[in-house]
RODO-2510 file (C-alpha; in nm, 4 decimals, decimal comma):
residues 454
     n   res          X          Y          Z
     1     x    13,5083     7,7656    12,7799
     2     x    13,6719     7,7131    12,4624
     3     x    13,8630     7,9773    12,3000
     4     x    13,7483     8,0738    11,9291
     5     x    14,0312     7,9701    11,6774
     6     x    14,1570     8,0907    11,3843
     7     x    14,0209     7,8827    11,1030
     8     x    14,2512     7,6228    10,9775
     9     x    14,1744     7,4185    10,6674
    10     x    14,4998     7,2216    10,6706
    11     x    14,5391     6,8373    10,6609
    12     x    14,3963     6,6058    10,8880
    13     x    14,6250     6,5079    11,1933
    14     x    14,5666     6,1171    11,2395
    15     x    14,6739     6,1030    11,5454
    16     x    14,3615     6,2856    11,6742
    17     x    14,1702     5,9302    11,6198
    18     x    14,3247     5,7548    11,8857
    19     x    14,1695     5,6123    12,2378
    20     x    14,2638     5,8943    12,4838
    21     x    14,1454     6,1413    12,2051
    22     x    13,7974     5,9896    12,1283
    23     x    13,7729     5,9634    12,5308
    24     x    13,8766     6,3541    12,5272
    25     x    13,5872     6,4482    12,2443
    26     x    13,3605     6,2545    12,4626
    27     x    13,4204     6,5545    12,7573
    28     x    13,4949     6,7988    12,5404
    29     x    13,4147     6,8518    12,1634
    30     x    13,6335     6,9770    11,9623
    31     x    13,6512     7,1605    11,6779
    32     x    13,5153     6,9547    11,3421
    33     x    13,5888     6,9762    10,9356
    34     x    13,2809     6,9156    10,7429
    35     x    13,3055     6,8944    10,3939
    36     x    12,9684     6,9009    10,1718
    37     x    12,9579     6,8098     9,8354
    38     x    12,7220     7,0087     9,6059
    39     x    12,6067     7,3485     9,6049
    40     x    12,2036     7,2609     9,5457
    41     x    11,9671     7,2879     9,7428
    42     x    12,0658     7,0266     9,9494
    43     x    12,4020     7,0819    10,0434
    44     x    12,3338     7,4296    10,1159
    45     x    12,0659     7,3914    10,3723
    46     x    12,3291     7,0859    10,4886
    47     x    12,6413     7,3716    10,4989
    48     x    12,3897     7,6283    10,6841
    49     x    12,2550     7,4039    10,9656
    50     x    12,6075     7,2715    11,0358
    51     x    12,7075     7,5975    11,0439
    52     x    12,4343     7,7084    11,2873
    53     x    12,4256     7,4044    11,4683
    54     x    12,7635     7,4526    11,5913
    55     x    12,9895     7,7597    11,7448
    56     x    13,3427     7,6283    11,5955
    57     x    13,3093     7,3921    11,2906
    58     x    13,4237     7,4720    10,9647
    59     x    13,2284     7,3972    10,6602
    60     x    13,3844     7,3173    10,2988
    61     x    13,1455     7,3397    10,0038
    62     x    13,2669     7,1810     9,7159
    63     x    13,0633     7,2859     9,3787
    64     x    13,1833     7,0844     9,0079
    65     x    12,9797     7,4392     8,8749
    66     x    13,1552     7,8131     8,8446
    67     x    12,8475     7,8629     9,1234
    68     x    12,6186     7,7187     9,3427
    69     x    12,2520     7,6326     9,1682
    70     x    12,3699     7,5349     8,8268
    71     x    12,1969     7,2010     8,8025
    72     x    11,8376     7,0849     8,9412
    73     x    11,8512     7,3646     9,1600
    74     x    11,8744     7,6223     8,8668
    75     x    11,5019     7,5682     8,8129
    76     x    11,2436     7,3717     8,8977
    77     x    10,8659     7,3743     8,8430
    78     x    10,8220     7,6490     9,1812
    79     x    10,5655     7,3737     9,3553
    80     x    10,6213     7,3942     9,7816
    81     x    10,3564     7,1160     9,7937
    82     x    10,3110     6,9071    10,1255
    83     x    10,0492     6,7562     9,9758
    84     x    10,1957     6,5656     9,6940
    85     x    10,3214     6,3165     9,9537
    86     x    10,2609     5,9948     9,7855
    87     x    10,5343     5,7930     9,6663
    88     x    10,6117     5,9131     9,2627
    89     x    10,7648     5,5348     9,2645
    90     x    10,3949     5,3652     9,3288
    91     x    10,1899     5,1726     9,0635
    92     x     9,9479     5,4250     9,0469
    93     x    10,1523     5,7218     8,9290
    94     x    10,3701     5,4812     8,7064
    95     x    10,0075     5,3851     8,5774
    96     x    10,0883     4,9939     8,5066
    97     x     9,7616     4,7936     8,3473
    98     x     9,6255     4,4957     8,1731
    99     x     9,7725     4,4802     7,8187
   100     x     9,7362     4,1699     7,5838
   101     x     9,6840     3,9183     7,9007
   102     x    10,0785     4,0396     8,0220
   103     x    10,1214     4,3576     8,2646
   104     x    10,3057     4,6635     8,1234
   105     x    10,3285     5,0060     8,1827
   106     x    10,1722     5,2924     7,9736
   107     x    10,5297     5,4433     7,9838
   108     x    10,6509     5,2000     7,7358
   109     x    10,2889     5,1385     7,5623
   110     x    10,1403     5,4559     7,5138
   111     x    10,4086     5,7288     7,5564
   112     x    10,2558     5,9858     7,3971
   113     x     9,9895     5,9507     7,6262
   114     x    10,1882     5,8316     7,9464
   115     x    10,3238     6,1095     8,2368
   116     x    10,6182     5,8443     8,2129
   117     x    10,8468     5,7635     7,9661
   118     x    11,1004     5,5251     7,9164
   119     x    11,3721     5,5501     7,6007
   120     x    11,4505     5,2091     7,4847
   121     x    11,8138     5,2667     7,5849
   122     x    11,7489     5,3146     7,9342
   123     x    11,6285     4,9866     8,0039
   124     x    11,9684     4,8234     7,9627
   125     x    12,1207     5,1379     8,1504
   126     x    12,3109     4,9767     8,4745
   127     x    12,1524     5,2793     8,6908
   128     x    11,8251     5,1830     8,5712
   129     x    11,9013     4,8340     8,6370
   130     x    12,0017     4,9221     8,9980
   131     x    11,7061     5,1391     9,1193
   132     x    11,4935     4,8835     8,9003
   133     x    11,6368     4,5785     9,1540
   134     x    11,6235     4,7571     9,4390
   135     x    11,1993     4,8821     9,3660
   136     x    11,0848     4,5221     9,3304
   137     x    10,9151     4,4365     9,6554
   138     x    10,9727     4,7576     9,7999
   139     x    10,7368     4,8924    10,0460
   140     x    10,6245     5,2443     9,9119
   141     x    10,5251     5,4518    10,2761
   142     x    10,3848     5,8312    10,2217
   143     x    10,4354     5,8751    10,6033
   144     x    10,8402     5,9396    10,5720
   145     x    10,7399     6,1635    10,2530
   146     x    10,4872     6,3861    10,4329
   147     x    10,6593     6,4221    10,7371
   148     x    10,9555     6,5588    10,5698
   149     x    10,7967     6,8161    10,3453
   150     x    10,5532     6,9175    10,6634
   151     x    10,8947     6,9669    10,8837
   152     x    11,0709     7,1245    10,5879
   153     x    10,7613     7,3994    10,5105
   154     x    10,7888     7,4813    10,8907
   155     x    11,1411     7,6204    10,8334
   156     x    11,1103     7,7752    10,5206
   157     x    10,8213     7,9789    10,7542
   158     x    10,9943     8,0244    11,0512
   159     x    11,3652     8,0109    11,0229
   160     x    11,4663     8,3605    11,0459
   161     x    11,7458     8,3904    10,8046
   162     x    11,5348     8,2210    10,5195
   163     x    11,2334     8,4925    10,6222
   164     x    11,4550     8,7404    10,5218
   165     x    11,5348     8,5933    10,1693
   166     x    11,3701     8,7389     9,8778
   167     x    11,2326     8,3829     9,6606
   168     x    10,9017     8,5149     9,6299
   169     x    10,7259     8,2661     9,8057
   170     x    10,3614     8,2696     9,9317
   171     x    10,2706     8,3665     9,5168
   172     x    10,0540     8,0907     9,5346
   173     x     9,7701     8,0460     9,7796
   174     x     9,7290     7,6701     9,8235
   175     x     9,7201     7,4259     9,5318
   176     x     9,3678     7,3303     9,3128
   177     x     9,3885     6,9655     9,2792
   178     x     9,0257     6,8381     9,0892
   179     x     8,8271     7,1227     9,2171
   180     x     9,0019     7,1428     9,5700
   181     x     9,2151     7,4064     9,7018
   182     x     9,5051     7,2826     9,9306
   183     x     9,5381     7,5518    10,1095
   184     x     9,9093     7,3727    10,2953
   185     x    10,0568     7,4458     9,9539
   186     x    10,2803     7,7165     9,8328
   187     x    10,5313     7,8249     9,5711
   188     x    10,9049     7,9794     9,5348
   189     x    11,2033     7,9813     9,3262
   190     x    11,4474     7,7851     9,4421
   191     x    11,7526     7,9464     9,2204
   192     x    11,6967     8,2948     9,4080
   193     x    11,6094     8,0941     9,7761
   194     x    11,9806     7,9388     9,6754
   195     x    12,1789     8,2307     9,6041
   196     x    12,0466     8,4229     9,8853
   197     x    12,1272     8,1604    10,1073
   198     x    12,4657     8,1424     9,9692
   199     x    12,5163     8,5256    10,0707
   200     x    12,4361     8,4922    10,4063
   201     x    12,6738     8,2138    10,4562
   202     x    12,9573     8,4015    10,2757
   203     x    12,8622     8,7470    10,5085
   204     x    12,8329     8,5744    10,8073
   205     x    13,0852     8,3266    10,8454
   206     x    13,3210     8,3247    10,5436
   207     x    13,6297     8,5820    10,4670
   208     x    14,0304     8,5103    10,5997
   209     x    13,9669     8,3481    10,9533
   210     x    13,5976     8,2616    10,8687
   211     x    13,4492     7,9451    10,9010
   212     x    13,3232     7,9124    10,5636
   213     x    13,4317     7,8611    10,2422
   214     x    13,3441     7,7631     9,9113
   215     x    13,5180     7,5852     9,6319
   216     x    13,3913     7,5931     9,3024
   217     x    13,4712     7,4304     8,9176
   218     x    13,5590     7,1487     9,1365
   219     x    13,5123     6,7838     8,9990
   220     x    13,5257     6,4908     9,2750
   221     x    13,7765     6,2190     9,1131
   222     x    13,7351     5,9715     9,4166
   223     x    13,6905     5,9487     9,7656
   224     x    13,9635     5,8165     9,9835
   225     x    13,8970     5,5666    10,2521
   226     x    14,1655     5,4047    10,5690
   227     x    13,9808     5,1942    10,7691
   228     x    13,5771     5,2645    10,7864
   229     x    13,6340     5,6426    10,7114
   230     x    13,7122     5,8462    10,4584
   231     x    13,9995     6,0732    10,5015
   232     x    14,0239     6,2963    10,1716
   233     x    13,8305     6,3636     9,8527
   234     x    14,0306     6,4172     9,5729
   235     x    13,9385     6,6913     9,3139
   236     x    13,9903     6,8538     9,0335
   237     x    14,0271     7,1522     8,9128
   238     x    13,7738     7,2604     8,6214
   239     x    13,9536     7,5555     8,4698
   240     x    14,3365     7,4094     8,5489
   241     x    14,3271     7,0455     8,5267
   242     x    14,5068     7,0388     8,8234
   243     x    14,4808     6,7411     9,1153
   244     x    14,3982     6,8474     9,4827
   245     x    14,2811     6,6763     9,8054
   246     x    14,0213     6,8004    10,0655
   247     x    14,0162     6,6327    10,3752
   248     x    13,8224     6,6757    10,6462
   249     x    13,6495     6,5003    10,9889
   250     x    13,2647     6,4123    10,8060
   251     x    13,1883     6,4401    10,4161
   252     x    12,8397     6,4820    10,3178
   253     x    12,7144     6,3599     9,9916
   254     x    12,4792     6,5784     9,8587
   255     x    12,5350     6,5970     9,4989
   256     x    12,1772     6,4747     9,3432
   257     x    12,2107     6,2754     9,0259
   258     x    12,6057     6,2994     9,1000
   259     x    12,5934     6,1459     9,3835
   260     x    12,6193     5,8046     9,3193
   261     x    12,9240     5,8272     9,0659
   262     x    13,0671     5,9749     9,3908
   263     x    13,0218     5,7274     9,6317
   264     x    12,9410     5,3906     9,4517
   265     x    13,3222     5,3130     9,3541
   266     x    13,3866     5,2666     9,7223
   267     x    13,0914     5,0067     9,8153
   268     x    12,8164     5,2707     9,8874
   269     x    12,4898     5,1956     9,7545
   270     x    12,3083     5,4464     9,6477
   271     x    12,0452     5,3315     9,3906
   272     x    11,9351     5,6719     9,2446
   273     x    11,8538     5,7276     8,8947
   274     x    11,8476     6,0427     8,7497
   275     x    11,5050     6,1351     8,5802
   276     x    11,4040     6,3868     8,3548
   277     x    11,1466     6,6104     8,4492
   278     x    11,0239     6,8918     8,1891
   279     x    10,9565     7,3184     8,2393
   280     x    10,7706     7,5174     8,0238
   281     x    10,7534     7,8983     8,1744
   282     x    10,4961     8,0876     8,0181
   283     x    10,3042     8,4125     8,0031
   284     x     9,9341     8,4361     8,0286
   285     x     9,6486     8,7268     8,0936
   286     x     9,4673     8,4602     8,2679
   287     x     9,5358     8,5141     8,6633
   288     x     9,5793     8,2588     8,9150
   289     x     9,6779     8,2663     9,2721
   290     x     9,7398     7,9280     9,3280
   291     x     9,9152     7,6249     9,2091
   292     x     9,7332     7,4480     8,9335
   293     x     9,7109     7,0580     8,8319
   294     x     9,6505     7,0073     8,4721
   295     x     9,5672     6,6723     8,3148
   296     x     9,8289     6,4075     8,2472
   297     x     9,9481     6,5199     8,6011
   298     x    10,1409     6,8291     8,4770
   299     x    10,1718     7,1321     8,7353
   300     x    10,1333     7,4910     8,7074
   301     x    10,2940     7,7422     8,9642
   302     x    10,2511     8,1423     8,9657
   303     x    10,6294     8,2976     8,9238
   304     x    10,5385     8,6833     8,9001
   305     x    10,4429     8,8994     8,6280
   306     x    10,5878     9,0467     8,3631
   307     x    10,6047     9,4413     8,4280
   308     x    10,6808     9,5388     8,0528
   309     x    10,3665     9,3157     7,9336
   310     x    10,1550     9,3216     8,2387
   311     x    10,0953     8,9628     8,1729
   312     x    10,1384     8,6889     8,4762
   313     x    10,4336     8,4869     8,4694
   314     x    10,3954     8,0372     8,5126
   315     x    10,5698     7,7257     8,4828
   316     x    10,4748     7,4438     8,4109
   317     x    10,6379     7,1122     8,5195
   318     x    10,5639     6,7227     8,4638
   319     x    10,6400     6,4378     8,2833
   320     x    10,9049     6,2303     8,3810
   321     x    11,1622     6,0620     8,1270
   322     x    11,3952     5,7484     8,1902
   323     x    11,7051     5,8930     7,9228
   324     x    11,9010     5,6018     7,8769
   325     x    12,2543     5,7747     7,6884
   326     x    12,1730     6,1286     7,8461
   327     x    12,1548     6,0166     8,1876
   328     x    12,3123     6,1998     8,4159
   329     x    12,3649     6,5139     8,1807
   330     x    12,6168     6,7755     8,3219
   331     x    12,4880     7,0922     8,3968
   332     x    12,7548     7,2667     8,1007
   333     x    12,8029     7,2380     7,6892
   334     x    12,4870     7,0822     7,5329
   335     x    12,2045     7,2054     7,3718
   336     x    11,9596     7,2130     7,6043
   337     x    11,6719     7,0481     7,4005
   338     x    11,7408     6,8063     7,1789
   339     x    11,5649     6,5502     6,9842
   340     x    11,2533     6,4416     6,8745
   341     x    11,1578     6,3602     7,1903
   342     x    11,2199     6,6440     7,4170
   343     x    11,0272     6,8121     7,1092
   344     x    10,6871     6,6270     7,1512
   345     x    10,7072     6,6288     7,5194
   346     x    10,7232     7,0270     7,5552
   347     x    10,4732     6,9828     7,2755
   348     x    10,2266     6,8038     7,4805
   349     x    10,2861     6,9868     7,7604
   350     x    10,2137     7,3544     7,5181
   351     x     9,8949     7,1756     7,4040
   352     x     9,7631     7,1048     7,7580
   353     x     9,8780     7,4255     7,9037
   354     x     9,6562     7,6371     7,5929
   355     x     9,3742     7,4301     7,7147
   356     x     9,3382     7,6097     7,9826
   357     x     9,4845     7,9577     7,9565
   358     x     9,4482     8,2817     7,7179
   359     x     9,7108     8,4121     7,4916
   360     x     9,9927     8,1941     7,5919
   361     x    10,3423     8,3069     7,5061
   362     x    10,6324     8,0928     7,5802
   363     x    10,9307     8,2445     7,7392
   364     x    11,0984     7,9508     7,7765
   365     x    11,1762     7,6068     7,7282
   366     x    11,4046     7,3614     7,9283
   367     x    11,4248     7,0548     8,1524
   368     x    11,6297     6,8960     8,4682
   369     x    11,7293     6,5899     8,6396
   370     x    11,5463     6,4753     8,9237
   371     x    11,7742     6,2194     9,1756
   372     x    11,5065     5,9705     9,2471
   373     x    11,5304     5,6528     9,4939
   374     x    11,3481     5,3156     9,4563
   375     x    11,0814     5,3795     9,7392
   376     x    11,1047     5,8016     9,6490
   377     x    11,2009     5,8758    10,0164
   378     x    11,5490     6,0349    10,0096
   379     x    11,8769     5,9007    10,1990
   380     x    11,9703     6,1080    10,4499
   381     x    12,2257     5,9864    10,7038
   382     x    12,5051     5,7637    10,7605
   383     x    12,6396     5,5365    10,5233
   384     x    12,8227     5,2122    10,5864
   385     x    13,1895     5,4178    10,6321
   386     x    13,1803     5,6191    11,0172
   387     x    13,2297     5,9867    10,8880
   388     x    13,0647     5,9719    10,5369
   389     x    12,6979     6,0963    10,5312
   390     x    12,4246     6,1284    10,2023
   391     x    12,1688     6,3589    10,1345
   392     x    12,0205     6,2808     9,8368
   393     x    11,8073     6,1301     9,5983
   394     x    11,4908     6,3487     9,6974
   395     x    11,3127     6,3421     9,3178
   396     x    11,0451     6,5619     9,2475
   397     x    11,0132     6,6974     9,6042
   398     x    11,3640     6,8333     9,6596
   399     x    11,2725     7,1656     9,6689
   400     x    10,9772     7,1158     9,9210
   401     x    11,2035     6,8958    10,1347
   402     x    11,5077     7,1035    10,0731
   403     x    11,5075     7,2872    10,4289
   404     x    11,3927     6,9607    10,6461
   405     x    11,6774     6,7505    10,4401
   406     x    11,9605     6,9750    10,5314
   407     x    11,8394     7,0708    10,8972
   408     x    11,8521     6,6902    10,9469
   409     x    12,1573     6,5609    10,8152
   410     x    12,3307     6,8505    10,9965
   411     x    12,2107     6,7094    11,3048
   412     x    12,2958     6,3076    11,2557
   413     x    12,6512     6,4705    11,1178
   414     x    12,6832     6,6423    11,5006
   415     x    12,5231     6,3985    11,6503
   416     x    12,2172     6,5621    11,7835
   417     x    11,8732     6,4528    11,8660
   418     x    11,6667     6,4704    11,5877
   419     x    11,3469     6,6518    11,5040
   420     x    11,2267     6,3062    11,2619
   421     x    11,2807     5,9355    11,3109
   422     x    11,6111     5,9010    11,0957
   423     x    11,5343     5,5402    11,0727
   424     x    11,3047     5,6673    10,7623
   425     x    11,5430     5,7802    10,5242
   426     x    11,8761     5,5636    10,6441
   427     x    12,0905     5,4961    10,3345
   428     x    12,1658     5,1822    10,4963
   429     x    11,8357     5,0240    10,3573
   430     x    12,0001     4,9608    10,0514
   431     x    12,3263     4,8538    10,1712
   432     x    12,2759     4,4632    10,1795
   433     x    12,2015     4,3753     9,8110
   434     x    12,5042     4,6059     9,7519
   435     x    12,7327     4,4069    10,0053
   436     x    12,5916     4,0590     9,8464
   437     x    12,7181     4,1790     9,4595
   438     x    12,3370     4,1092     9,3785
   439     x    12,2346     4,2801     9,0026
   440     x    12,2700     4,6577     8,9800
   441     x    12,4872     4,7437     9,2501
   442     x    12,5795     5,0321     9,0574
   443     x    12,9796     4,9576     9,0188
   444     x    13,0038     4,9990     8,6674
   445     x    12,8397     5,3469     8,7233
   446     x    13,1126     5,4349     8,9506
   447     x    13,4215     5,3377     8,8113
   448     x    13,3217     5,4844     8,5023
   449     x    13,2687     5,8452     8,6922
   450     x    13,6393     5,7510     8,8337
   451     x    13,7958     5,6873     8,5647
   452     x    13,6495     6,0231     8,3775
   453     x    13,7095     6,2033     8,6605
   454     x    14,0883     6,0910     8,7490
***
């Protein structure tokens, strides 16, 4: 048996990669450095399963924020819904048709009207130029999609420690889609589910000789690579302006619309573009015990009620804006709605939201960044360096996938059979127009993040 070790976060020792080593890890594993990048959704469930997964490994979470949650996982629309598995990337939800004998999208024609919108700017945006290159001729499969959310709704049921996390799930029975009740759907909030999760991590395995840790107001500058691994992230410090490394055996990737200024500087591609997505929590005397779809494929989700008022608690969520210059907003210092057009869209989504429920008060306005792929499946896995993994670029359906996402890249990371066919969500599949210098590789994207970042 091996003995249990004190935890030791020092520097890598190279020599450990040689033959007779390797050969040794092969008999008997030893004890492994992860280091996970983001303190969402994602890289939480990532940090927990490799944490669980394993009786020795230590576990790094590096966070840009003062605390885990601060960006898309701060708030989203509160939808668990398996059954919004289609693609969000397919022709039908984009809504393309005949205009003037040419074929255009109502995004650009009609944006008023349009779930979609585009900004003028972001269609010579070189992120927008990269996931637009690499959707073109893309195969858009629901299977990967449902399977996912299906696995990841199993665990948010039936893993113990998340049972015993207060993110008032179950408020909504099922979703009513056109008169239908999908009864496979639920509801949560994913800044509580996040938090919580964070405290068990910290009371069960962090503390002096613990086995994990957290490091927050961390920026990434730039990963460092020897050979077909990385061997150190280099960071800085938020509040000092100081320069530090982390190192460690695997790095995971799990930073959502972040994610690719991380990785693309050294030949990962990772074709994301972030997305805005609109919220509109409201109060209403109208009850409802289930998710709601409205027209213009806006969503409504029950979040609680207001004690004080006695009136029941919603958000709404939809719309979905390509934001050319505010792409890839940080989480800190900005107003968070600005502009004529974040105006009309909360606008629009006020009008259709009175439409259908009594003496609506809003209690608050805002909006966040969904990390969306070209095909909308996410990439989960093993990119084209040995010991550097993704999890990312999960869109609308991070939160419903959150659980699955992390449970599976823990287990490709420790090389474990796997619950899903990996093959689905391999970051690889983007790798070759990348590798060929083909238009919208993303570069630009990267060594701009590298350069603000060094």
């Amino acid at each position: 048996f091996l003995r249990k070790k004190k935890a030791n976060w020092g520097p890598l020792d190279y020599s450990n990669h040689s033959i007779s080593t390797m050969i040794s890890r092969s008999l008997v594993r030893l004890q492994q450095k992860h280091v996970v990048v983001g303190g969402g959704i994602a890289g939480l469930t990532t940090a927990f399963n490799l944490l669980a997964q394993s009786c020795e490994d230590l576990v790094t979470l590096v966070e840009k924020a003062p605390d885990v949650a601060q960006g898309a996982s701060s708030k989203n629309g509160g939808l668990l819904c398996p059954s919004l598995d289609y693609p969000w990337t397919n022709n039908s939800v984009v809504d393309i048709y005949d205009l003037n004998n040419g074929i255009l999208p109502r995004a650009i024609t009609s944006p008023k009207t349009s779930p979609v919108r585009f900004r003028p700017s972001s269609l010579t945006n070189t992120s927008v130029l990269d996931f637009g290159m690499n959707w073109v001729g893309r195969a858009q499969n629901s299977e990967p999609i449902g399977a996912l959310m299906q696995y990841s709704m199993g665990l948010y049921k039936n893993e113990p420690q998340f049972a015993g996390l207060d993110f008032d799930q179950g408020l909504a029975k099922g979703t009513l889609i056109d008169g239908y009740l999908d009864e496979r759907d639920s509801s949560g909030d994913i800044k509580k589910f996040c938090i919580g999760l964070k405290e068990i991590l910290l009371k069960e395995h962090g503390g002096v000789g613990g086995r994990f840790r957290i490091l927050t107001n961390k920026r990434i500058g730039k990963a460092v690579t020897e050979g077909n691994e990385v061997v150190e992230l280099r960071v800085r410090d938020e509040n000092l302006g100081t320069m530090s490394s982390v190192v460690g055996d695997s790095f995971v990737v799990a930073a959502g619309t972040g994610s690719k200024g991380i990785v693309s500087h050294i030949g990962v591609a990772c074709p994301t573009v972030p997305v805005k997505g609109y919220l509109l929590t409201f109060s209403s005397t109208t009850e409802l015990t289930c998710n709601m779809k409205l027209p213009n494929k806006m969503f409504v989700a029950p979040m609680g009620v207001d004690e004080e008022g006695g009136k029941f608690i919603y958000r709404c969520s939809g719309l979905a804006e390509f934001g050319g210059a505010e792409m890839g907003v940080d989480w800190e210092g900005k107003e968070r709605i600005v502009g004529t057009t974040d105006r009309a869209a909360l606008d629009q989504m006020r009008g259709v939201v009175c439409e259908d429920f009594a003496d609506v008060q809003v209690i608050d306005e805002d909006y966040g960044f969904r990390c969306l792929a070209p095909d909308d499946v996410p990439l989960i896995g093993r990119t084209k360096y040995q010991n550097l993994y993704l999890n990312t670029g999960h869109g609308s359906k991070g939160w419903t996938m959150g659980a699955g996402s992390g449970k599976l890249c823990a287990q490709l990371i420790l090389g474990m059979q796997t619950d899903l066919d990996p093959s689905w969500y391999d970051p690889l599949r983007f790798q070759a127009r990348k590798d060929f210098g083909l238009l919208g590789s993303g570069a630009e994207f990267g060594q701009k993040a590298k350069l603000q970042n060094a």
